[in-house]
Backbone as JSON Lines, residues from 0, in Angstrom:
{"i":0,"aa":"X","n":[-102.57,71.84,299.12],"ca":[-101.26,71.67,299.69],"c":[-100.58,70.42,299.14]}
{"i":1,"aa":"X","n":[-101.3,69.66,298.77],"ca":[-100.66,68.18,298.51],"c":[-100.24,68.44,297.1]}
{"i":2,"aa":"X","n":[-101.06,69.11,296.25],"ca":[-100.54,69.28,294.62],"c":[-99.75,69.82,294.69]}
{"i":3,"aa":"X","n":[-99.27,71.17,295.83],"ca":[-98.21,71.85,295.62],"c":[-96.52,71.27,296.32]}
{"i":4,"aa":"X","n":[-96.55,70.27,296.93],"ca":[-95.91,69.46,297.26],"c":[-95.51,68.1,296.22]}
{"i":5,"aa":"X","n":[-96.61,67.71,295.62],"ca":[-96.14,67.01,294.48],"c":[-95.42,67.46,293.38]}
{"i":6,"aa":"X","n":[-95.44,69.13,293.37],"ca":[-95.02,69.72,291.97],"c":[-94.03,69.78,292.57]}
{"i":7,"aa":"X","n":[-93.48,70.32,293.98],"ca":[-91.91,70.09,294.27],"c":[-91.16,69.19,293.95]}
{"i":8,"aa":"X","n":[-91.97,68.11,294.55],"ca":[-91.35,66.74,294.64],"c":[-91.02,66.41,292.78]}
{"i":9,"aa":"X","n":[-91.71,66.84,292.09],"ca":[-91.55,66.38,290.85],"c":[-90.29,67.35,290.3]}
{"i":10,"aa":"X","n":[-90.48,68.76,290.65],"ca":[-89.3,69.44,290.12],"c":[-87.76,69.41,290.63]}
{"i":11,"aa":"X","n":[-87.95,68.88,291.7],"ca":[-86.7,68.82,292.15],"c":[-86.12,67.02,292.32]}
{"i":12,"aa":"X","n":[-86.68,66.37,291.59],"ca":[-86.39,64.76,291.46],"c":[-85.46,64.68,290.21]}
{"i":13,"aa":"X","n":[-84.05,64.03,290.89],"ca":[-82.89,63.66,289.85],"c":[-83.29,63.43,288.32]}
{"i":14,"aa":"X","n":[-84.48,62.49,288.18],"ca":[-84.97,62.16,286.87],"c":[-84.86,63.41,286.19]}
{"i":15,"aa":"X","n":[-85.32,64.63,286.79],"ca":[-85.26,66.05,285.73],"c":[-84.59,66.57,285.37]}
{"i":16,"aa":"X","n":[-83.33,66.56,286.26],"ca":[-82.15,66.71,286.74],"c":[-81.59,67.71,285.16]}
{"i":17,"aa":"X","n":[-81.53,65.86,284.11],"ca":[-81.29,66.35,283.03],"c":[-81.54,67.52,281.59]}
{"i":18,"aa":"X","n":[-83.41,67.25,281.95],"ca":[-84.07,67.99,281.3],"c":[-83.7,69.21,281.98]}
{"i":19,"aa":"X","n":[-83.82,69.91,282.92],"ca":[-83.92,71.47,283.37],"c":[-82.28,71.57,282.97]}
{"i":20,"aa":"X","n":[-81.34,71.01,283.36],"ca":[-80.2,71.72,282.54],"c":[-79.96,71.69,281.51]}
{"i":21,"aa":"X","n":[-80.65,71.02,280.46],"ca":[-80.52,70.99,278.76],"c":[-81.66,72.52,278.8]}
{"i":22,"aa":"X","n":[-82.89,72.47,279.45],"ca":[-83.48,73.49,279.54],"c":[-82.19,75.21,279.4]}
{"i":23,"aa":"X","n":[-82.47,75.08,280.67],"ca":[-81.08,76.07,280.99],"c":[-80.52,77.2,280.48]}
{"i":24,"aa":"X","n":[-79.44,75.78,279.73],"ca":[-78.37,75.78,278.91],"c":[-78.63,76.36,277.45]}
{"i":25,"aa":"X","n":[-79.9,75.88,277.15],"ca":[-80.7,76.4,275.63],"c":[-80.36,78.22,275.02]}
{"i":26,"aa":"X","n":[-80.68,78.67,276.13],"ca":[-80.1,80.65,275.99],"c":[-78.88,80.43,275.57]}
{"i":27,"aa":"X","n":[-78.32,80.02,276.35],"ca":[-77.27,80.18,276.48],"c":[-76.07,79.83,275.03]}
{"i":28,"aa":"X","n":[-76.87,78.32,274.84],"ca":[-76.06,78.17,273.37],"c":[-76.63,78.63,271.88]}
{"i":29,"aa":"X","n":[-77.78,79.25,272.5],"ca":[-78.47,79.76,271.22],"c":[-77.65,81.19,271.02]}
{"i":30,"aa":"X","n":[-76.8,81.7,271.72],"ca":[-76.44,83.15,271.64],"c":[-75.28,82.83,271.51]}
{"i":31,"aa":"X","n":[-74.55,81.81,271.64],"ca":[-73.14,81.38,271.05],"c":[-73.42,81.09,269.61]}
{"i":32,"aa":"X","n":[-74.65,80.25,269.23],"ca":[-74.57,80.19,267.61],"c":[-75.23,81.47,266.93]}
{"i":33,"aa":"X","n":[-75.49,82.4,267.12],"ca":[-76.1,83.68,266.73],"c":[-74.77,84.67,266.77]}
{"i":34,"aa":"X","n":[-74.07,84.22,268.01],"ca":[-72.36,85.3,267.76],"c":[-71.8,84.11,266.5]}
{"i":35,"aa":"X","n":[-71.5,83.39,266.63],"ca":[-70.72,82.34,265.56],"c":[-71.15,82.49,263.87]}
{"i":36,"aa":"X","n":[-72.56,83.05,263.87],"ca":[-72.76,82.91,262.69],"c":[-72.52,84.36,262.44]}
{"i":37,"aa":"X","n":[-72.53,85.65,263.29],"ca":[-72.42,86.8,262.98],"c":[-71.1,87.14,262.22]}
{"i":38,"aa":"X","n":[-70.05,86.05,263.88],"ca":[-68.98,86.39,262.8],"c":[-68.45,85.72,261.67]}
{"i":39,"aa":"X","n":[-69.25,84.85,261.09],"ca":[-68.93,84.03,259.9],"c":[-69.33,85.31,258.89]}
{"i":40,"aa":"X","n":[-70.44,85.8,258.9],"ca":[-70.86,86.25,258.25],"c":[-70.15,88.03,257.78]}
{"i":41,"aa":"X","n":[-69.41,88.45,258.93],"ca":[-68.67,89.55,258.54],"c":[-67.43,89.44,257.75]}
């Protein structure tokens, strides 16, 4: 119970804050540069 309370406490602490939305965000801009290069490329 206590490890699984520390992994909360760790995932949901501001410090990560940053990392999980650069996380995220990663799909997301990887499929904007995969349309961008498609249409460069047509």
């Amino acid at each position: 119970m206590v490890i699984f309370l520390g992994i909360v406490v760790w995932a949901y602490s501001s410090k990560r804050k940053a990392s999980f939305d650069a996380t995220a965000q990663s799909p997301i801009d990887d499929d904007d540069s995969v349309k961008a290069k498609e249409k460069k490329d047509v």
